[in-house]
Residue, then its C-alpha position, 0 to 999 in steps of 0.5 A: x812960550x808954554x802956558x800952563x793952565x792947572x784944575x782938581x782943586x776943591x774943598x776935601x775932608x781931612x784923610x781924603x784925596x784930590x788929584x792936581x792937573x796940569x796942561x801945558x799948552x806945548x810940548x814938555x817933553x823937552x821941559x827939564x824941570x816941572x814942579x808943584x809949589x803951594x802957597x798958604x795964606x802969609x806965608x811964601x810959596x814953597x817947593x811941594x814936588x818937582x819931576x825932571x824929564x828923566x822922571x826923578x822925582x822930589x818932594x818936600x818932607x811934609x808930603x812925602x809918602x802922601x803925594x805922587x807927582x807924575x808926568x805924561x808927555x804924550x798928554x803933555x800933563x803933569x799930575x799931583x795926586x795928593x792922598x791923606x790930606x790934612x788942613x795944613x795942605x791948605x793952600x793955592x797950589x801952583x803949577x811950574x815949568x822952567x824957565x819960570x812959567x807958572x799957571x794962575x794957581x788952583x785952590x786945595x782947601x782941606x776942612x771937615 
């Protein structure tokens, strides 16, 4: 079964960027669904960006036209890049793989 070990998390100031990595311990590129999920402090964890195989991509409203989810199956990598970041992005930020494979989760903390 495929691990996924996520880095690229830190403390950022409000506007700036971060880039999220995701390593997948095999192959993805038979891997149909892939996605970024993020869960603040009391609240449940939420959908941020998926990407399938065919590369179609989605995002949760909040994030639309900041963040940028990609893959590299050659790497066998997903990546988020996140620009324009604000405080309420805050949150551990989860790499996911169907069928329900979920890395240990990086922390993104934006605060000036």
């Amino acid at each position: 079964q495929v691990q996924l070990v996520e880095s690229g998390g830190g403390l950022v100031q409000p506007g700036g960027s971060l880039r999220l990595s995701c390593v997948a311990s095999g192959s993805i590129s038979s891997i149909n669904f892939m996605g970024w999920f993020r869960q603040a402090p009391g609240t449940g964890r939420e959908l941020v960006a998926s990407i399938t195989s065919r590369g179609i991509t989605n995002y949760v409203d909040s994030v639309k036209g900041r963040f940028t989810i990609s893959r590299d199956t050659a790497k066998n990598m997903v990546y988020l890049q996140m620009n324009s970041l604000k405080p309420e992005d805050t949150a551990v930020y989860y790499c996911y793989s169907t069928p329900g494979i979920w890395g240990q989760g990086t922390q993104v903390t934006v605060s000036s």
